[in-house]
C-alpha positions as a Markdown table, in Angstrom:
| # | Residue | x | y | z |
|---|---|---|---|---|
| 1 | Unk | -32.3 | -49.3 | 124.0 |
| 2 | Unk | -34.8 | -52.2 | 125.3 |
| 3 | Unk | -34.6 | -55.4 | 123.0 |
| 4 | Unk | -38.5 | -55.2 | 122.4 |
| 5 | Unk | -38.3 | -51.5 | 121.7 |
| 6 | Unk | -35.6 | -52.2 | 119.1 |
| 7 | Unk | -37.6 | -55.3 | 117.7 |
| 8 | Unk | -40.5 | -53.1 | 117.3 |
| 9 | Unk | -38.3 | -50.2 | 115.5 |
| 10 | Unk | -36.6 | -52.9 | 113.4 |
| 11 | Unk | -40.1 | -54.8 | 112.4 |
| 12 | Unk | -40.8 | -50.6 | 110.8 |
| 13 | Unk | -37.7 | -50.4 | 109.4 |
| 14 | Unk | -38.2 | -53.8 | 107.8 |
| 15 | Unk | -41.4 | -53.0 | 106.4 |
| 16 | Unk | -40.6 | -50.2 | 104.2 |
| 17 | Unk | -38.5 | -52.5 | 101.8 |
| 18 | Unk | -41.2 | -53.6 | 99.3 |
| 19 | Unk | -42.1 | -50.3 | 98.8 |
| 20 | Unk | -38.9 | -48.7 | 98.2 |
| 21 | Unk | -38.5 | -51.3 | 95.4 |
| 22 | Unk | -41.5 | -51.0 | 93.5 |
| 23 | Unk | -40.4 | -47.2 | 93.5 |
| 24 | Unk | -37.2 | -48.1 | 91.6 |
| 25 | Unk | -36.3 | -48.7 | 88.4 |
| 26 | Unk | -33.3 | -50.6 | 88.2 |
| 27 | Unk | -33.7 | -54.3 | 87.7 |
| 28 | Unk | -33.9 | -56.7 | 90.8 |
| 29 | Unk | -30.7 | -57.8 | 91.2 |
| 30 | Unk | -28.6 | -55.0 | 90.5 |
| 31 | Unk | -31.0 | -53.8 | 94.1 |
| 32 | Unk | -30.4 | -56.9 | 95.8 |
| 33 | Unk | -26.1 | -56.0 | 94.9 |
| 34 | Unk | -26.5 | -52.1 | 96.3 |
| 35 | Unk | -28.5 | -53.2 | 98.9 |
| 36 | Unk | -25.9 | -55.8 | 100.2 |
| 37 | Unk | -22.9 | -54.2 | 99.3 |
| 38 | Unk | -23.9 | -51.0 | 101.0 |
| 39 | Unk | -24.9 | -52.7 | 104.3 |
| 40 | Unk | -22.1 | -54.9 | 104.3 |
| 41 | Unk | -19.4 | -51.3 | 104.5 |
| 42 | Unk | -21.9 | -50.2 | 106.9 |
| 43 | Unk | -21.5 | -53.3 | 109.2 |
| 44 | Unk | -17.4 | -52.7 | 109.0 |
| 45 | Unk | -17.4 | -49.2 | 109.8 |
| 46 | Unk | -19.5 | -50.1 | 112.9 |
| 47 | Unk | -17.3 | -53.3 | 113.2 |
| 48 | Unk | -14.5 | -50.3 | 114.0 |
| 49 | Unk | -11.9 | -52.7 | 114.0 |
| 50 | Unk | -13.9 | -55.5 | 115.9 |
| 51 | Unk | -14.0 | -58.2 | 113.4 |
| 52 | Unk | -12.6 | -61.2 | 114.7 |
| 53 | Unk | -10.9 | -64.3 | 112.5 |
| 54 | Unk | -12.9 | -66.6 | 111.2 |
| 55 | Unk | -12.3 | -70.1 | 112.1 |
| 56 | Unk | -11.3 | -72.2 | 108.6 |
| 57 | Unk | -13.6 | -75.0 | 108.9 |
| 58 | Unk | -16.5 | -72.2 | 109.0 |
| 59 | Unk | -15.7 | -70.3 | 105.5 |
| 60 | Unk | -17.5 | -72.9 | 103.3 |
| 61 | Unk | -20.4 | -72.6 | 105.6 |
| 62 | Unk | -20.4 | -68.7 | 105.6 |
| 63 | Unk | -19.8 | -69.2 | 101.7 |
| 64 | Unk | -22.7 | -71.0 | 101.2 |
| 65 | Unk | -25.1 | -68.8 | 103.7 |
| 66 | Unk | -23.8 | -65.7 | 101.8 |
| 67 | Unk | -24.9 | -67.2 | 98.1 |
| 68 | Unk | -28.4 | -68.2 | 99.8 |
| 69 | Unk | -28.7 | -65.1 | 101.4 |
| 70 | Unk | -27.8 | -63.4 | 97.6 |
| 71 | Unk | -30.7 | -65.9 | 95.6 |
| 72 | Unk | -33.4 | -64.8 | 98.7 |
| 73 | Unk | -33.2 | -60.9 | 98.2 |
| 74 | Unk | -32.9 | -61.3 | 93.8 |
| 75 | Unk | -35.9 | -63.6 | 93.7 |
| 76 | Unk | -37.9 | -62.2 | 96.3 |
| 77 | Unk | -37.4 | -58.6 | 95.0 |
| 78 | Unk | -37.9 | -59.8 | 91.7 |
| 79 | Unk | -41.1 | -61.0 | 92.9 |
| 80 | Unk | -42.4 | -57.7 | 93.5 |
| 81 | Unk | -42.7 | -57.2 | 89.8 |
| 82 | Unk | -45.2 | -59.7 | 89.5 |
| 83 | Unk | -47.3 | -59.9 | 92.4 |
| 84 | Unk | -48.3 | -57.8 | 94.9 |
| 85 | Unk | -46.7 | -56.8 | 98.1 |
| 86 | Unk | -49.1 | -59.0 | 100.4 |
| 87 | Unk | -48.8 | -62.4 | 98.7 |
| 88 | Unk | -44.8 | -62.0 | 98.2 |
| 89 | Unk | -44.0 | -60.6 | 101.8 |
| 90 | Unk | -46.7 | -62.9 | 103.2 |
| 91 | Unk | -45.1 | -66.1 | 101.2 |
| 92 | Unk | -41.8 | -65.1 | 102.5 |
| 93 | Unk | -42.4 | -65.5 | 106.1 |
| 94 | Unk | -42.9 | -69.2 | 105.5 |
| 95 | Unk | -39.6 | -69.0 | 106.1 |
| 96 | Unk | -39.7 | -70.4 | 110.0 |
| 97 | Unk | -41.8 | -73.3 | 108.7 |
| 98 | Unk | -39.7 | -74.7 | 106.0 |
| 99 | Unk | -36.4 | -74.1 | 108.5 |
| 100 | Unk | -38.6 | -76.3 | 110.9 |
| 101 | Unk | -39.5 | -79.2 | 108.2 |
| 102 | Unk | -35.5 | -79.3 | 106.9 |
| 103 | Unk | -34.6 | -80.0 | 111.2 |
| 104 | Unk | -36.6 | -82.6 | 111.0 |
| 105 | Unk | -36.3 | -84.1 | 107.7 |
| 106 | Unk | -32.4 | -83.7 | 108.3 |
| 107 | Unk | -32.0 | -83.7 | 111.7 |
| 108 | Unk | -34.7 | -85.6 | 113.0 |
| 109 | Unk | -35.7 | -82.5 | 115.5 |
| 110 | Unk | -38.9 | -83.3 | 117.1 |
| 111 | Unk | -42.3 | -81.2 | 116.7 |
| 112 | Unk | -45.4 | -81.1 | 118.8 |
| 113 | Unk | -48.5 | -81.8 | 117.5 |
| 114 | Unk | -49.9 | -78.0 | 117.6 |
| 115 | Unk | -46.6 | -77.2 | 115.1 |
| 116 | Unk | -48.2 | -79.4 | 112.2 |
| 117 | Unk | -51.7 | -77.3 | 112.9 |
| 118 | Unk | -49.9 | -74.8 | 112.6 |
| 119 | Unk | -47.9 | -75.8 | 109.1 |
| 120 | Unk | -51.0 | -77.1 | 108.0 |
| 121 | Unk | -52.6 | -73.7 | 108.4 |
| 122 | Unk | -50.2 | -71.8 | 106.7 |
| 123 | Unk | -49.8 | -74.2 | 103.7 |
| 124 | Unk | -53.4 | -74.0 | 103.4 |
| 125 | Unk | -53.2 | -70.1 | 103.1 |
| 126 | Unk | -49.9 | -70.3 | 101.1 |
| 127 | Unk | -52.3 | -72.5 | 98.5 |
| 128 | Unk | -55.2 | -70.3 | 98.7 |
| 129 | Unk | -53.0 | -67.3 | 97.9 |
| 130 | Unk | -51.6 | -68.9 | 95.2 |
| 131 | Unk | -55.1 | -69.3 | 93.9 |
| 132 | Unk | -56.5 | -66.3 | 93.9 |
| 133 | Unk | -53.4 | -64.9 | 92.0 |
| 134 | Unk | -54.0 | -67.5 | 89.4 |
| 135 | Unk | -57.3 | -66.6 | 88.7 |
| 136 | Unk | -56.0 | -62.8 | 88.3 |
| 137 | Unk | -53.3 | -63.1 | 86.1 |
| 138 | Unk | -50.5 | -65.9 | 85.4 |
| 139 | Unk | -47.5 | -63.7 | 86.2 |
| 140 | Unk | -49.1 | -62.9 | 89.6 |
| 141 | Unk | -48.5 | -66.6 | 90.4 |
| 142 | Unk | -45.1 | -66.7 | 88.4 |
| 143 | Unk | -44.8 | -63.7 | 91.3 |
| 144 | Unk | -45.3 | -66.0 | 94.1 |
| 145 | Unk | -43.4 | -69.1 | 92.9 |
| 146 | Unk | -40.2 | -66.0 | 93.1 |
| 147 | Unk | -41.2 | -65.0 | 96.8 |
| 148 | Unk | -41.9 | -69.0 | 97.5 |
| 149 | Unk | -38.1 | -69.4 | 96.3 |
| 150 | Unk | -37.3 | -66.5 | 98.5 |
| 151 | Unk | -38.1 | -67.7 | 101.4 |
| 152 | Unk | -36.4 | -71.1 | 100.7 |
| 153 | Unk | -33.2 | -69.4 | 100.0 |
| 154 | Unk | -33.3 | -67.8 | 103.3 |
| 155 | Unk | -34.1 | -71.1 | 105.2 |
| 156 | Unk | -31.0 | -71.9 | 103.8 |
| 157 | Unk | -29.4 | -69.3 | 104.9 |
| 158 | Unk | -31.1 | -69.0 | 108.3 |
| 159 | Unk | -30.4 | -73.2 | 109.1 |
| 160 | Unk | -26.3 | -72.6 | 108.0 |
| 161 | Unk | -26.0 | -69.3 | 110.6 |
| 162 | Unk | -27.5 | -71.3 | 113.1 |
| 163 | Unk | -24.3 | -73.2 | 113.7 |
| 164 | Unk | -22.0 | -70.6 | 112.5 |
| 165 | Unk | -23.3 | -67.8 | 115.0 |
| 166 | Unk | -22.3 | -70.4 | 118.1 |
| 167 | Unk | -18.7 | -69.7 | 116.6 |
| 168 | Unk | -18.1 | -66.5 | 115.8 |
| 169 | Unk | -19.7 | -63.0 | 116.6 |
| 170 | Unk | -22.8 | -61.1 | 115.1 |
| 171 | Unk | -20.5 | -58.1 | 113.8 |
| 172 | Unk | -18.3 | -60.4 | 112.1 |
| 173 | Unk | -21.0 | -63.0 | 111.1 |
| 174 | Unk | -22.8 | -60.5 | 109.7 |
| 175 | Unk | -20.0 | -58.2 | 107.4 |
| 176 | Unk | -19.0 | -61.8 | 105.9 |
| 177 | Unk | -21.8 | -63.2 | 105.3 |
| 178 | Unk | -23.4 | -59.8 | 103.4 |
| 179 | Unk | -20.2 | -59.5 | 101.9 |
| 180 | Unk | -20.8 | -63.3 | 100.2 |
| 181 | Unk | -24.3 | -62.3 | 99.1 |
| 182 | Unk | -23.3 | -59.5 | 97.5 |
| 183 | Unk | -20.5 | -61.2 | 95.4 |
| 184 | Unk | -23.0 | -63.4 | 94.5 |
| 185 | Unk | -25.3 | -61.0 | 93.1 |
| 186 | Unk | -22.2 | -59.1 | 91.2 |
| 187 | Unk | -21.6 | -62.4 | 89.4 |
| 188 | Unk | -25.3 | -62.7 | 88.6 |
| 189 | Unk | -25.2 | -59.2 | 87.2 |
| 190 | Unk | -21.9 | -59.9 | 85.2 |
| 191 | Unk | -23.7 | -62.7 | 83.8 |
| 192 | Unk | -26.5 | -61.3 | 82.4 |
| 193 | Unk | -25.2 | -57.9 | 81.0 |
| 194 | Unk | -26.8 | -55.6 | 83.9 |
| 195 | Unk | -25.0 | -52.4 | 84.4 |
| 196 | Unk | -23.3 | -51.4 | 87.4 |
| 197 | Unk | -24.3 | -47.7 | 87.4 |
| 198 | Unk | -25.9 | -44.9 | 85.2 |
| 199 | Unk | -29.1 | -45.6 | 87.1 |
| 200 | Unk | -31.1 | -41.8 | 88.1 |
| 201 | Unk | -30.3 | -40.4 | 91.7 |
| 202 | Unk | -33.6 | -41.6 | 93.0 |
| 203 | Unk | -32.3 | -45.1 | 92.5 |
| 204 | Unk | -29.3 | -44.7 | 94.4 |
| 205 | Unk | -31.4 | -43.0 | 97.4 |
| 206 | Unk | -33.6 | -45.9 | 97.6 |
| 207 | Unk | -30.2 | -47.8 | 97.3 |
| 208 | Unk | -29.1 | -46.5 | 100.3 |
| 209 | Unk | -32.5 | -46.3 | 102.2 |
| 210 | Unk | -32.3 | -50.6 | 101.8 |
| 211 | Unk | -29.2 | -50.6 | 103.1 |
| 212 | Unk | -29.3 | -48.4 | 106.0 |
| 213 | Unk | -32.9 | -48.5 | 107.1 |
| 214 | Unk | -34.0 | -52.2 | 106.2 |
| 215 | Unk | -31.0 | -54.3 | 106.8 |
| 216 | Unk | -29.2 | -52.9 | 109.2 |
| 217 | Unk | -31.9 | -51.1 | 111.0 |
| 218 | Unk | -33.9 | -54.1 | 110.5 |
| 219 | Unk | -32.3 | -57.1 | 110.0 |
| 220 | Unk | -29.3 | -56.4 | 111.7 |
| 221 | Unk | -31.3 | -55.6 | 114.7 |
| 222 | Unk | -32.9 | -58.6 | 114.7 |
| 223 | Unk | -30.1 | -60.6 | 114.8 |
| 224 | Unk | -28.2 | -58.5 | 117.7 |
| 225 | Unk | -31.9 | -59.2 | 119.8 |
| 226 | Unk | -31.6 | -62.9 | 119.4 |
| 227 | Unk | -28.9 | -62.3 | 122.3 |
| 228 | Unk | -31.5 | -60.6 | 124.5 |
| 229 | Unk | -35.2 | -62.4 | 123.2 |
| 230 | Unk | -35.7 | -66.0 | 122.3 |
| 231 | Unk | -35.9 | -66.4 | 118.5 |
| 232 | Unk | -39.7 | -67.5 | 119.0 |
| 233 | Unk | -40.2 | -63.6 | 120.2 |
| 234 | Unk | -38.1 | -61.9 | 117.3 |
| 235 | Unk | -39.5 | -64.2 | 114.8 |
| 236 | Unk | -43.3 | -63.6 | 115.5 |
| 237 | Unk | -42.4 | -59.8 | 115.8 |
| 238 | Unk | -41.7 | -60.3 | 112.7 |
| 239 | Unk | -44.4 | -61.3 | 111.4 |
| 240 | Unk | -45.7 | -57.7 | 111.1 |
| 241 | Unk | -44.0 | -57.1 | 108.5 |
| 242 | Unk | -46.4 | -57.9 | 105.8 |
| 243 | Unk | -49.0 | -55.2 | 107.9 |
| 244 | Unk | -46.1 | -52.6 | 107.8 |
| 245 | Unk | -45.5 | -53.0 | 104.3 |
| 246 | Unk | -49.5 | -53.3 | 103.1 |
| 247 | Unk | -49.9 | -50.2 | 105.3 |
| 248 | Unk | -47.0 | -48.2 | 103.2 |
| 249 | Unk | -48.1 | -49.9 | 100.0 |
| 250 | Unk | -52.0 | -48.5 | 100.6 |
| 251 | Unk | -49.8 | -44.7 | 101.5 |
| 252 | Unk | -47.5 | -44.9 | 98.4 |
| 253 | Unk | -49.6 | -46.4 | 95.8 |
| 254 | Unk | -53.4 | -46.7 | 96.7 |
| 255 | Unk | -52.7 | -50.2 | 96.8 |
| 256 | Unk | -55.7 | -52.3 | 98.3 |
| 257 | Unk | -56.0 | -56.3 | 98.7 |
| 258 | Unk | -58.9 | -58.1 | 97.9 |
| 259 | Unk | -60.9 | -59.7 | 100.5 |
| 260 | Unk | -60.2 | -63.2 | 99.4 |
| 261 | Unk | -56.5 | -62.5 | 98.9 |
| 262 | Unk | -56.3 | -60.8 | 102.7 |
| 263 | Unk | -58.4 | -63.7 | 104.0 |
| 264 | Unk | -55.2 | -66.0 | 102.8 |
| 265 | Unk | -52.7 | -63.6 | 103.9 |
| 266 | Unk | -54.0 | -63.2 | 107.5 |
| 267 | Unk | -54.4 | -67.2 | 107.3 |
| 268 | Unk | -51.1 | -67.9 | 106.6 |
| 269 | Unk | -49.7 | -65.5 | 109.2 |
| 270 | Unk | -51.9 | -67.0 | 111.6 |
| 271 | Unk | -50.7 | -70.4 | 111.1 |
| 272 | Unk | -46.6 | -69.6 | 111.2 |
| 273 | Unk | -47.8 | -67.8 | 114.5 |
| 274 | Unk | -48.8 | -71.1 | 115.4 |
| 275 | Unk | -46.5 | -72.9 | 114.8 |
| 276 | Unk | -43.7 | -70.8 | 116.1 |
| 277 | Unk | -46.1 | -70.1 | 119.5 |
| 278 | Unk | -46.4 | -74.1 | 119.5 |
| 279 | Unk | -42.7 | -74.5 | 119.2 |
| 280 | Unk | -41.8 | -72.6 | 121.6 |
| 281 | Unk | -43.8 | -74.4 | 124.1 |
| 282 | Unk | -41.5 | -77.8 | 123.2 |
| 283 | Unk | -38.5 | -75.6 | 123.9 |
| 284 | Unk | -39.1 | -74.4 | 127.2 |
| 285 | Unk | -40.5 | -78.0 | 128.2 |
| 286 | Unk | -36.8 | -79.1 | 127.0 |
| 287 | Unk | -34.8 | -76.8 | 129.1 |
């Protein structure tokens, strides 16, 4: 299959997640667990055998992308309880952004001028969304500080497997790294009482739709294209997401966004477009 093709299929596959977890009842995390644990077996039995050793000085690494991978997916689902489907998917794909602002708080990586028109653009429509949830209800902003942590936790995650995925394969990156999250997520369970099982077989369907059809028809995907397609590509492809997911949320549920809350939505996206547009430009002026 052609990257692009696959993107597109995997940017689908992606977008069906929010729905599928408003449609469950079992409590955010113990979805986060299934959904991780599920695709993490998955990934070994297409591994077949192909998992290669992990070099030692990388474990902590892949230890510590694994718990921030585990936080991302039990916030940011949990943030679907609270607000609705376009401000929590939209506030997630900040993600690029805050990856770009740790480079260069940490790393001192240099951005072009467009790139802060761009960051400016989609903290202005990050704010703005924020605002119009306050004035409908305080737990629809309570929603959005969860997806706002999401997508921290997975610029965590996302600046950590940028040096381990120069060191080991995606297969084996990938099976260790969901395995981490998951154990994370068990502990959280553990900790707060949640049960394990005794949740209705609609659950575990939706369980295994996450698994299958999101992550590793989705995210999975993405990260076996980043060998094909520059990350600028994947990443903005990406960025339909929060269409595919308003679309199923309109199907499913009836669910319409105002006009001022779509206005912030399609702001934000605009400006992570950008930005990501605008950094690719120093990239290839680099090479």
């Amino acid at each position: 299959m052609k990257p692009k093709v696959a993107v597109l299929l995997g940017v689908v596959a992606v977008s069906f997640a929010a729905p599928l977890i408003k449609l469950s009842t079992a409590p955010a995390a113990v979805i986060a667990f299934y959904r991780l644990f599920l695709a993490a077996a998955a990934t070994l039995l297409l591994a077949r055998g192909r998992l290669k050793p992990v070099p030692r000085p990388l474990w902590w690494q892949i230890f510590l992308a694994g718990i921030f991978l585990g936080l991302h997916f039990a916030v940011w689902i949990a943030s679907l309880g609270f607000t609705s489907v376009l401000s929590s998917v939209a506030l997630v794909t900040l993600q690029p952004v805050i990856v770009a602002l740790a480079a260069r708080f940490f790393f001192r990586e240099q951005l072009p001028a467009q790139a802060y028109g761009g960051i400016a653009l989609a903290v202005a429509g990050g704010l703005l969304l924020a605002a119009v949830d306050m004035l409908g209800s305080g737990s629809s902003l309570y929603g959005d500080l969860l997806a706002f942590l999401g997508a921290v936790f997975i610029s965590g995650y996302l600046i950590l497997g940028r040096f381990v995925r120069r060191e080991i394969g995606v297969l084996t990156y990938t099976f260790w790294v969901y395995s981490g999250a998951a154990l994370t997520l068990l502990l959280l369970m553990l900790r707060s009482g949640q049960a394990l099982i005794g949740y209705p077989a609609q659950d575990w369907l939706i369980f295994l739709a996450l698994a299958l059809v999101c992550t590793i028809l989705g995210h999975s995907v993405f990260n076996w294209a980043l060998a094909y397609l520059s990350p600028t590509t994947v990443t903005v492809a990406i960025l339909g997401e929060p269409i595919g997911a308003c679309l199923w949320d309109y199907v499913i549920f009836g669910a319409v966004p105002g006009l001022l809350q779509l206005a912030a939505g399609v702001l934000l996206l605009a400006g992570v477009a950008i930005f990501l547009f605008a950094s690719k430009s120093l990239a290839t002026a680099s090479e």
